[in-house]
C-alpha positions in Angstrom: -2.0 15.1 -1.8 -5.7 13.6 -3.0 -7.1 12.7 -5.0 -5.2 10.0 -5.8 -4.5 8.2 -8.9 -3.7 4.6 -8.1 -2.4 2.9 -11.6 -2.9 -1.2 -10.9 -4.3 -2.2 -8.4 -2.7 -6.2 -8.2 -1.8 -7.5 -4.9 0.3 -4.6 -4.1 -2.1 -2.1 -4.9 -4.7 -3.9 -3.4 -2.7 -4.2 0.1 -1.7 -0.7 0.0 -5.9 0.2 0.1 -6.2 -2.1 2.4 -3.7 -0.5 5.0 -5.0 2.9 4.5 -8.5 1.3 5.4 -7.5 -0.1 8.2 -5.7 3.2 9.4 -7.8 5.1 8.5 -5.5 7.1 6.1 -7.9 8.4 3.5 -11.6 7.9 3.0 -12.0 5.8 -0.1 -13.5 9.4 -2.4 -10.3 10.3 -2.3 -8.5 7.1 -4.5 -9.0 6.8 -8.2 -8.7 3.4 -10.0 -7.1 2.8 -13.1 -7.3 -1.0 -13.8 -9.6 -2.7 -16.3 -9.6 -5.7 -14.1 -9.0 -4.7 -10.5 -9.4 -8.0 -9.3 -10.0 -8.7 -5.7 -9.4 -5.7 -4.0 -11.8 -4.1 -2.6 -12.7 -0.9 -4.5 -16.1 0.0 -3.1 -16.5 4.0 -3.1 -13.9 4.5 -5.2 -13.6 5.9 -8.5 -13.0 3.3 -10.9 -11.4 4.0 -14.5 -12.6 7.7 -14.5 -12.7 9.7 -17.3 -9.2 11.6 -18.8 -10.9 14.8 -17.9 -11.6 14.1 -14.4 -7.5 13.0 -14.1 -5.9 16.7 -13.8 -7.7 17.1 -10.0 -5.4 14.2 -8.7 -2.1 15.4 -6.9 -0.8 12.5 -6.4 -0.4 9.2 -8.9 1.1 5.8 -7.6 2.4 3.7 -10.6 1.5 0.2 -9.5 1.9 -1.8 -12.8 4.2 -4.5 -13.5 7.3 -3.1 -15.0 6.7 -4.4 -18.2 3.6 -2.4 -19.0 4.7 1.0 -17.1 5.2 3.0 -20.1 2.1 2.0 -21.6 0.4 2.6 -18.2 2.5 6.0 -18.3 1.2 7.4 -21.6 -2.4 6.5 -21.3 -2.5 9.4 -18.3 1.0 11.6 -18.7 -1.2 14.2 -21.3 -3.9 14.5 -18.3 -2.4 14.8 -15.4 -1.6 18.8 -13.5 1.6 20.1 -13.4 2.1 19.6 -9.6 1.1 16.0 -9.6 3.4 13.6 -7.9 4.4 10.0 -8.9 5.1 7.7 -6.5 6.1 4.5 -8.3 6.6 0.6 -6.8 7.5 -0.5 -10.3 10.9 -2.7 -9.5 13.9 -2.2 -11.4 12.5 1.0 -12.9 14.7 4.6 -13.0 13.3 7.8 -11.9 14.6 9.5 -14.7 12.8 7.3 -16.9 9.4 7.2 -14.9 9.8 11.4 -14.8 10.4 11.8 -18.9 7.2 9.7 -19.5 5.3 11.3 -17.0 6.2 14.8 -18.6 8.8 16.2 -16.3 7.1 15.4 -12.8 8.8 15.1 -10.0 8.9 11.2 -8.5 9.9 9.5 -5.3 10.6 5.7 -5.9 9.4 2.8 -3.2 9.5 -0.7 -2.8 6.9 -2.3 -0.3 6.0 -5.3 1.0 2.7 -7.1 1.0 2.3 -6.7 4.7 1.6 -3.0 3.8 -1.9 -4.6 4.0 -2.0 -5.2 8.0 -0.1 -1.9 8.5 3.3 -4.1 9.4 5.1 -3.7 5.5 8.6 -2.5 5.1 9.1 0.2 2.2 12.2 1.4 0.8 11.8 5.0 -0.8 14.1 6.9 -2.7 13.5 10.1 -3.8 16.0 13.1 -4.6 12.9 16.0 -4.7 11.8 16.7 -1.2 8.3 17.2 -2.6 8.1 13.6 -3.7 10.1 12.4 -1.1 7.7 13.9 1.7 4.6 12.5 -0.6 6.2 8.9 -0.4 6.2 9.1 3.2 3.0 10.4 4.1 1.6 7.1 1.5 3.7 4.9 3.8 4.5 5.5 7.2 1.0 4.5 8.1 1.5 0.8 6.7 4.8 0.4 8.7 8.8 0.8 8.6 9.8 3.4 6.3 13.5 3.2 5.4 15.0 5.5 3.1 17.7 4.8 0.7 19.7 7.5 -0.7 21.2 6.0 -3.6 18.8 4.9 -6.3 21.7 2.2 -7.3 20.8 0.4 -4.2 17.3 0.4 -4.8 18.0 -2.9 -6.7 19.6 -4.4 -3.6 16.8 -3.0 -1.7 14.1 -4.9 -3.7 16.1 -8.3 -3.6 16.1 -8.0 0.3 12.7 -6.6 1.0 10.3 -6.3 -1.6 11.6 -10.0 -3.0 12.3 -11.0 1.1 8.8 -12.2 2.1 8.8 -14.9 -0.5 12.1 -16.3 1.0 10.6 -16.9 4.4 7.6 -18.3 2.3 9.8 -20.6 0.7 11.5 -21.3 4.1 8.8 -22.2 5.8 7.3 -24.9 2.9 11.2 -26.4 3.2 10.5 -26.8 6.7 7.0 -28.1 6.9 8.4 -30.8 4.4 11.5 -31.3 6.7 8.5 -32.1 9.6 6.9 -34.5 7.6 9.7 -36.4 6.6 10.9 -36.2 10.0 7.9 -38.7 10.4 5.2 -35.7 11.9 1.7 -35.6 10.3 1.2 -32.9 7.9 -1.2 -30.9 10.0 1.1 -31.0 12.8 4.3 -30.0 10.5 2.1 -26.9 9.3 1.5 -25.9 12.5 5.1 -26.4 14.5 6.3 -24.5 11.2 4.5 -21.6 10.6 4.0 -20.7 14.7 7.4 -21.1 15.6 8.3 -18.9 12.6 5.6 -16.3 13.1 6.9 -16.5 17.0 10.3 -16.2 16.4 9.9 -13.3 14.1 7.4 -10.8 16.3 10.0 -11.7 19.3 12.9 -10.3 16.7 10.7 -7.3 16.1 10.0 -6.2 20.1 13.3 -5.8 20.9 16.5 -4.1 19.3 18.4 -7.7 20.1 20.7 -8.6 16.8 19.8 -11.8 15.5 22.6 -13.2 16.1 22.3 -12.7 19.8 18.8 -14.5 19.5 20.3 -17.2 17.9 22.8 -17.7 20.4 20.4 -17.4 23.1 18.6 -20.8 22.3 21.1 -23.2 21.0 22.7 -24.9 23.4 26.8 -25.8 23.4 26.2 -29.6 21.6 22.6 -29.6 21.7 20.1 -30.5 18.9 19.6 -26.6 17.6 23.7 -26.9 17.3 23.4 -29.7 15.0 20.8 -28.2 13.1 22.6 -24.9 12.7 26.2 -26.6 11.7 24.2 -27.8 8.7 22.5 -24.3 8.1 25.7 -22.0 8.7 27.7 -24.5 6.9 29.6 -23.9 3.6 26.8 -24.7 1.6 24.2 -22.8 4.1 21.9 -20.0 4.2 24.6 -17.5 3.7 26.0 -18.2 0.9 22.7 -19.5 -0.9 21.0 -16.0 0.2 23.8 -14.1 -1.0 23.2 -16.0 -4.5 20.1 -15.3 -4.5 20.2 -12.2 -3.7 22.5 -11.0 -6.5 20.4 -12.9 -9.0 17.3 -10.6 -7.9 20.1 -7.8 -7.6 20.4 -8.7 -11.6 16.8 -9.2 -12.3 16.2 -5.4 -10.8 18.6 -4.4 -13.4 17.1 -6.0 -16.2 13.6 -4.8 -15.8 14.8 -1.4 -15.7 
């Protein structure tokens, strides 16, 4: 499957290098840049912007641009590339049957990551119908964490509004509560800290056991205590249900769009 042909390396590309450096996945001869400005990943031993010629000996090419540049990204390499290359594209919103005309009839598994790809503890969502490019997605990912496969490219734009677009929701969480805590009356500092530790708690004690949420929930909220106040508000009419489900449908139909 190397060399391979990483096209952008942004954040997402840059956490993915990052992951396979810290398991150990490939050595970094074996990843080609293509990026005029790769930014602040770190590239060292890797080829940067080879030449077209040197592009046919890569098996496998990850499409890592931002959607709206993919065709252009596409084009500048499709000519060069060998017949049994893969691509293995995180480009959100975009169809495989697009990705696979411009790329020349290759065959193409579809994923959507998360940033924490870059500490081996991401979530990706693949799709692929070839069991070539499926098995290529997989080898790329299960070493940066959960792997879950979605047979239905039509869900792939649900799948990005959960997981790929999820980490900025707990992001955004977390600054509502920090200002909650300050206006609550605690110091900033202190509001940073209670906020982000609880949170970071709460979620690696959701991920060592196969206990629902729900059941963690209920296990600390007590019948008329302050967490059942709090919650009454959350899990209210206007709560986190409904709000998530809005704006999950509106990254549901911002998938859509980009594609």
């Amino acid at each position: 499957m190397t060399p391979i042909l990483i096209l952008g390396v942004g954040r997402m590309g840059g956490a993915m290098i990052e992951g396979w450096r810290r398991a150990g996945t490939f050595v970094p001869s074996d990843l080609y840049i293509r990026d005029p400005n790769p930014g602040a990943a770190d590239i060292h031993g890797m080829r940067l912007n080879p030449p077209d010629s040197d592009l046919a000996a890569c098996r496998t090419v990850i499409l890592a641009v931002k959607p709206q540049v993919w065709r252009e990204a596409a084009a500048q390499v499709a000519p060069h590339l060998h017949p049994d290359a893969v691509v293995v594209s995180i480009a959100a919103g975009v169809r495989a049957a697009d990705i696979a005309e411009a790329f020349g009839g290759l065959r193409v598994a579809r994923v959507m990551p998360t940033t924490a790809v870059a500490i081996n503890q991401g979530t990706a969502s693949v799709c692929a119908s070839d069991p070539q490019a499926r098995a290529r997605a997989h080898a790329l990912f299960d070493p940066l964490g959960r792997v879950v496969e979605i047979a239905d490219e039509g869900l792939m734009h649900a799948a990005t509004a959960v997981s790929g677009s999820g980490p900025a929701y707990l992001y955004a969480f977390t600054e509502a509560l920090e200002s909650a805590a300050i206006a609550a009356g605690l110091t900033p500092d202190a509001a940073a800290t209670l906020a982000r530790s609880t949170l970071t708690g709460a979620a690696a004690l959701m991920a060592s056991a196969d206990t629902p949420p729900a059941e963690l929930r209920r296990q600390v909220t007590s019948p008329g205590g302050t967490t059942q106040a709090a919650l009454e508000v959350l899990m209210g009419p206007a709560g986190l249900e409904p709000l998530l489900k809005s704006a999950v449908a509106a990254a549901v139909s911002r998938s859509r769009e980009l594609g």
